[in-house]
C-alpha positions in Angstrom: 1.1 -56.7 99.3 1.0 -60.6 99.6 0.6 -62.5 96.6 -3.4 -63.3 97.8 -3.6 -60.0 97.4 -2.0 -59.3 94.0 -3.8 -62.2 92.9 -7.3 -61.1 93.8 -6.4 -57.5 92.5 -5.5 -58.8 89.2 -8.3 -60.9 89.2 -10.8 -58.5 90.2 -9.4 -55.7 87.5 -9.6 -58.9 84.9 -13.4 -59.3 85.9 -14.6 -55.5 85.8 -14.7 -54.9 81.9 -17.0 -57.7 81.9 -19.3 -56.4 84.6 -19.3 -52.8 83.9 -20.3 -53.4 80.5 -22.8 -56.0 81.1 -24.5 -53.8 84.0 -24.0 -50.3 82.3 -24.8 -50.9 78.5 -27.0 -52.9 79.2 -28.7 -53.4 82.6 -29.0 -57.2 82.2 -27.0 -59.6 80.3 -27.9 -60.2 76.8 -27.9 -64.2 75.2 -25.0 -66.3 76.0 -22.0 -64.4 75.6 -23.8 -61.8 78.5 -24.4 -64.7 80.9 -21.1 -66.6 80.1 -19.0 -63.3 80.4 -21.2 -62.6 84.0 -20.8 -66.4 85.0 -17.3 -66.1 84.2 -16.2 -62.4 86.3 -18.7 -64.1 89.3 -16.6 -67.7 89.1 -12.9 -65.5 89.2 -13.8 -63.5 92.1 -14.9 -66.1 93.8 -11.7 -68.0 93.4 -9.7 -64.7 94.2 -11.5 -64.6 97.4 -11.0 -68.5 98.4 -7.1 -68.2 97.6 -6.6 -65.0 99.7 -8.4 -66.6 102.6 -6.5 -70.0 101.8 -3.2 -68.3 101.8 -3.0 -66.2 104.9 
């Protein structure tokens, strides 16, 4: 495993508490803290992915 790969793995398992919760309690995020913790997971996969394509 590369360290792209480690990286987006961690990040990804970092970012899925926030999303199951928000889309299984839930079904939509609730005030702030539901879009911030959403905004957040969404912003650190999106850097995952970047890195592992940047690294190869």
């Amino acid at each position: 495993m590369t360290k792209a790969m480690a990286l987006a793995a961690t990040v990804a398992g970092a970012a899925a508490p926030a999303m199951a919760h928000e889309a299984g309690t839930h079904m939509h995020p609730h005030g702030s803290e539901g879009w911030l913790a959403m905004t957040a997971a969404a912003v650190l996969v999106v850097v995952a992915i970047v890195v592992a394509r940047w690294t190869r």
